[in-house]
N, C-alpha and C positions, 0 to 999 in steps of 0.2 A: 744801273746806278754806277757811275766811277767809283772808284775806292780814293777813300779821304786821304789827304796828306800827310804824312806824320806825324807831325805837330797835331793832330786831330784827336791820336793814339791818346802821345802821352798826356795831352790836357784830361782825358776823362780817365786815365789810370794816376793821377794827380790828384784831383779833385772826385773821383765816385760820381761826378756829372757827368750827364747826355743834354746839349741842350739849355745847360745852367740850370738844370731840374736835377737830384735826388729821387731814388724812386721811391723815398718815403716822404716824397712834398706831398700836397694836396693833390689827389686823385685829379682831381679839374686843370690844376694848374701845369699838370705834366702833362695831359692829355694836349691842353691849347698849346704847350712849348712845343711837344715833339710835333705839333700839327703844323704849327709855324716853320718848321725847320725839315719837314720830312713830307708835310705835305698828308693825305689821309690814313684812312686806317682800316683794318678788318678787324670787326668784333668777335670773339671767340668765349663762348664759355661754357666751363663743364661744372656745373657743381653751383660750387663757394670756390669755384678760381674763376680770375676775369682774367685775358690776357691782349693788346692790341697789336695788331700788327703790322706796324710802317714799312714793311719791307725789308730794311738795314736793321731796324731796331724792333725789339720786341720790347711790350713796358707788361710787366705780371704783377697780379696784385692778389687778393688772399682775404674771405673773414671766415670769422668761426659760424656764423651760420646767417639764413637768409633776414635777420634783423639786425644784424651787424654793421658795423661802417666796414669799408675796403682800407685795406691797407697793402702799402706797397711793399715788392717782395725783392724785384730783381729788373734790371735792364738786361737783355739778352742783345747782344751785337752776331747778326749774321753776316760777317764777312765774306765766307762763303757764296753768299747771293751776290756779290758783286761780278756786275755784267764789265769786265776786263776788255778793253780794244786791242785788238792785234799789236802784237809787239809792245807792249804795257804790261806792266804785272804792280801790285800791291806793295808798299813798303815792308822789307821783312824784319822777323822779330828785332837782327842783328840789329838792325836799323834806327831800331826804334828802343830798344834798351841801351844803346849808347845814347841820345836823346836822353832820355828818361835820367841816365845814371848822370849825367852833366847836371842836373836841377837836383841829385841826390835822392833820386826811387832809387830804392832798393829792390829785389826781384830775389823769390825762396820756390825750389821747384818743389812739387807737390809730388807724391808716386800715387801712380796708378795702379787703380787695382785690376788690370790685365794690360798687357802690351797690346792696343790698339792704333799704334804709329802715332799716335799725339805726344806733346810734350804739354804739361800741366804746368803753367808759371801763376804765381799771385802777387802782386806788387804790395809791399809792407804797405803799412799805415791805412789804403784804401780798402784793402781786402779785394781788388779787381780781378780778375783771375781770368789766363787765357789758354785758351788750348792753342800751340803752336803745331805746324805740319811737318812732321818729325819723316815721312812713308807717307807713300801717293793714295787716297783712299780712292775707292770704287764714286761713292758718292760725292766726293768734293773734288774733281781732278782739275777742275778751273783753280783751284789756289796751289800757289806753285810751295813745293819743299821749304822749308825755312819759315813761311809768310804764316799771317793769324786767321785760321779758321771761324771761330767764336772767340765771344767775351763776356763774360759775365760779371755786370756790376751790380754786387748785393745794396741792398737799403744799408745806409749809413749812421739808422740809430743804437739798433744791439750793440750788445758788449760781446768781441770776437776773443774766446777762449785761448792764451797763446800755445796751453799745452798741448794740442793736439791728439790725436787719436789714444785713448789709456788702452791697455788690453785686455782683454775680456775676463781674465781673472782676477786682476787687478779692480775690473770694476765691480766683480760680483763682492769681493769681499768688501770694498768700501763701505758698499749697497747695507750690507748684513751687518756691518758697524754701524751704520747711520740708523738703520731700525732699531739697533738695540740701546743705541744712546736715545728714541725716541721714547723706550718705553723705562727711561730712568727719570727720577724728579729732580729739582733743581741743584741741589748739593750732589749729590751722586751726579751728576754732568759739569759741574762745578773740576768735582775730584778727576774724575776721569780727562777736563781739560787739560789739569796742570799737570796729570802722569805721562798725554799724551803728547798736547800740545806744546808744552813748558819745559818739557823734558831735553835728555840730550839729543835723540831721535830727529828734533822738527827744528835744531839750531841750525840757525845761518852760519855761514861761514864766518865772520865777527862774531857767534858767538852770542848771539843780543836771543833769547829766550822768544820764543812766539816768532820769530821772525821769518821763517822758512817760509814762503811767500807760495811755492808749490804745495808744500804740507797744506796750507789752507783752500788753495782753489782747486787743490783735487774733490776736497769733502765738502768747499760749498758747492763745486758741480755736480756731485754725486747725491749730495740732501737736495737741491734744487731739482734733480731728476726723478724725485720720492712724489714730486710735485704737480712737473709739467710733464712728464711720461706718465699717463692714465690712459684706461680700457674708456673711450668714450666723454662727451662731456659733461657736465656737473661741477660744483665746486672742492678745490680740496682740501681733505680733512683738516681742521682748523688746526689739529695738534702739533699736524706734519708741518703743516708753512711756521705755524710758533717756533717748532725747531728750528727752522732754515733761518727762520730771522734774528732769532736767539745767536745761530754761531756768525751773521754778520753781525751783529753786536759786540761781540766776544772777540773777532777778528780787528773789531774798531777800538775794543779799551786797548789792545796792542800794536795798532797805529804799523797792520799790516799789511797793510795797502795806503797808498798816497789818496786823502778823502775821497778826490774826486774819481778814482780810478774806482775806492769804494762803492761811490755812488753811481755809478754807471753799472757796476754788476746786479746791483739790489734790484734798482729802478726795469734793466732788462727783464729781470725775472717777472717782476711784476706784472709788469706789460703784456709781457709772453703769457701772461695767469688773467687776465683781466680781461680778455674777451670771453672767456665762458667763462669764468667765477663772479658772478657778481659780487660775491662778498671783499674780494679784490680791486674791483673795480676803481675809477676815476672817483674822486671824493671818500674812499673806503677810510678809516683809520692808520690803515698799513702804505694806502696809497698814497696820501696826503703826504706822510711822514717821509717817503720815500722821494716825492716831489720838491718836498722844502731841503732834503738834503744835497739834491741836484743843484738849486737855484743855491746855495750856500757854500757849493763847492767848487763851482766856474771857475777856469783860468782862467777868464777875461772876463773883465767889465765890459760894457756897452760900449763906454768911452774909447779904451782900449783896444775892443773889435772897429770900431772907425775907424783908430787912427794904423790899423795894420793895411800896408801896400796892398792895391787895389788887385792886381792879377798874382795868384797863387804863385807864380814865378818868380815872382820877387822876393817872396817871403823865406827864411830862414827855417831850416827843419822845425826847431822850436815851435815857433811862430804857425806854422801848419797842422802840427800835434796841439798844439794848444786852441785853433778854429776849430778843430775839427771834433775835440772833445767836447768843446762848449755849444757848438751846436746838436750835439747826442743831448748831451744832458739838460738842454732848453726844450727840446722837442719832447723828451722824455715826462720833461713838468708839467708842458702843457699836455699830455694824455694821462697824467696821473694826477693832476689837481681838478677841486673840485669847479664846478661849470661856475661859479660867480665867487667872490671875494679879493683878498691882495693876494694869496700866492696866484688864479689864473690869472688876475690885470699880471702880475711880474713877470708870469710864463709868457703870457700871449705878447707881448711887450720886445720882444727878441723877432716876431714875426719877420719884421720889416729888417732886420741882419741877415735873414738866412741868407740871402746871396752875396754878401757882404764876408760872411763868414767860409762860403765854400770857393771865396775866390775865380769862380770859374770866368769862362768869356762867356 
C-alpha cells in the first residue's frame, strides 16, 4: 500500500475520523466504510475483544461480556506496513504538523515510559496520538527517521481527563478521603465541603470559593475510581456511586465546570458503569438523569449544527470544540436513555448529524 498524502494525516488528526467513521459509530457502519475504502478485512478475536484488520488500519472494539453489544475502542493506523517504492518515502511528522498547525492543531508531547527511539505526540482536542520515529528500530526500518510509525485514534465519546497522570501518593490519599467522606451522613459531608472545598485551600485565583476547577476533578476522578476500578464484574455498591453523584451535584450548586463540560463527565462515568451494572444501565434512574443533562447542555442546536461549514477546515476553533462536544454528549444520551419515549426520539434524532458534526471528507 502507498503511504497517504498529507492532507490524509491531518484530516483524521482533525476530526478522530478514518474514513468519515468514529470508532465509536455503529460497529456495521464502520466496518462497511473501512470496507469501502480499504477494501477487506481479517477477523481476530480473543475474548470480549473483536479487532479487524484492513491492513493500513486496524478498527478494535470491546464488551463487558459475551451478551453485550460491541463497542468501539480505537482505530490503530499501521504506517509502518506501508510498502514504500524506491526513492519515496512517507510525509514526515515535520510535514505534517506545519499542516496541521496552519488549521490551528495544536500538538503536546507525551513522555515515555522508557526511551524506546519513538517520540509520543497527541493532537489537542482529538486526543489522536502518534508515535513518531525518533532512532531506526530493528522492526520498523522501512519508516524512515522523522516519519509516523503508528497512530492511534481513540473513540471520541469519553470525557479525556486534562490532568494527567496524579502520583501515586497523591492518589492513595485522595482514595482514603474519598472513603471516609463515604462513611459520613449528609450534614457531616455538608461540613466537611465547606472546610474543604469552600475554604481558602481550593480558591481560584479570583478568589470565587468552590472554584478551583482541579480541586474538584482530582476527587471526582478519585471517587469515580471507588467505582469503576473493581476486583471483577457485578454492580457497584449503591452507596459508593450515591457518593460520586452527590459531589457532581455539589460541584454543580458551584457552577464548577461549564454544564456541558459537567455533563460529559457524569454521562462518561456512567457508561463506563453501565455495561456490567445493570442497575446503572440505559433507562436506570441515574442513567436517564444523566442523559437529560447531556441533551439540555448542547452547544449547538440542530439548526446551528447545519448551518456550520461543511468540511472541518473551514470551521473556527470554536466552532470544532463546540461539534465535537455536541456530538459526545448526543451519543452519550442515546446510550443512557431509556429504549422508547421523548428523551430517546431527541437522542436518536442527532443520528442523521453525526457526520455533519465530525466534519470529516
Amino acid at each position: 500500500m502507498r503511504p497517504p498524502p498529507a492532507d490524509w494525516y491531518v484530516d483524521v488528526l482533525g476530526t478522530g475520523c478514518i474514513a468519515g467513521v468514529h470508532p465509536d459509530d455503529d460497529p456495521d457502519e464502520v466496518t462497511a466504510r473501512l470496507v469501502e475504502h480499504l477494501g477487506e478485512y481479517a477477523e481476530n478475536r480473543n475474548g470480549d475483544s473483536l479487532w479487524y484488520d484492513f491492513g493500513l488500519v486496524e478498527a478494535h472494539w470491546q464488551r463487558s461480556s459475551r451478551f453485550a453489544p460491541w463497542q468501539g475502542l480505537f482505530f490503530m493506523v499501521q504506517t509502518h506496513r506501508l510498502d514504500l517504492p524506491p526513492h519515496s518515502t512517507p510525509p514526515s511528522f515535520a510535514e505534517i504538523e506545519r499542516r496541521a498547525g496552519v488549521l490551528g492543531i495544536e500538538f503536546v508531547d507525551v513522555p515515555r515510559s522508557y526511551d524506546d527511539g519513538y517520540r509520543d505526540v497527541s493532537a489537542v482536542g482529538t486526543g489522536v496520538s502518534l508515535l513518531v520515529m525518533r532512532e531506526p528500530q530493528e522492526y520498523t526500518l522501512s519508516v524512515p527517521i522523522g516519519a509516523i510509525a503508528k497512530i492511534s485514534v481513540p473513540e471520541q465519546t469519553s470525557y479525556r481527563d486534562p490532568l494527567g497522570a496524579m502520583p501515586s501518593g497523591r492518589w492513595d490519599s485522595l482514595r482514603q478521603s474519598m472513603k471516609a467522606l463515604l462513611a459520613m451522613d449528609e450534614s457531616q459531608r455538608r461540613r466537611w465541603l465547606e472546610s474543604h472545598a469552600d475554604g481558602d485551600a481550593a480558591r481560584s485565583p479570583d478568589g470565587k470559593a468552590g472554584g478551583d476547577v482541579v480541586w474538584w476533578r482530582e476527587r471526582l476522578r478519585v471517587a469515580g475510581s471507588l467505582v469503576t476500578i473493581r476486583p471483577g464484574p457485578g454492580p457497584a455498591s449503591p452507596e459508593t456511586l450515591a457518593l460520586v453523584l452527590w459531589l457532581f451535584d455539589r460541584a454543580a450548586e458551584r457552577v464548577v465546570f461549564a454544564p456541558a463540560v459537567a455533563a460529559h463527565m457524569r454521562a462518561s462515568l456512567l457508561v463506563e458503569l453501565a455495561d456490567r451494572d445493570p442497575t446503572v444501565g440505559a433507562g436506570s434512574a441515574a442513567a436517564t438523569d444523566a442523559a437529560r443533562r447531556c441533551l439540555s447542555a448542547l452547544p449547538l442546536t440542530a439548526a446551528e449544527a447545519r448551518a456550520l461549514p461543511p468540511s472541518w477546515r473551514d470551521r473556527t476553533p470554536a466552532e470544532r470544540d463546540a461539534a465535537r462536544l455536541t456530538r459526545a454528549l448526543t451519543r452519550l444520551a442515546w446510550r443512557l436513555s431509556p429504549t422508547d419515549g421523548d428523551l430517546a426520539a431527541e437522542a436518536a434524532s442527532w443520528d442523521g448529524l453525526r457526520r455533519v458534526l465530525s466534519g470529516a471528507p
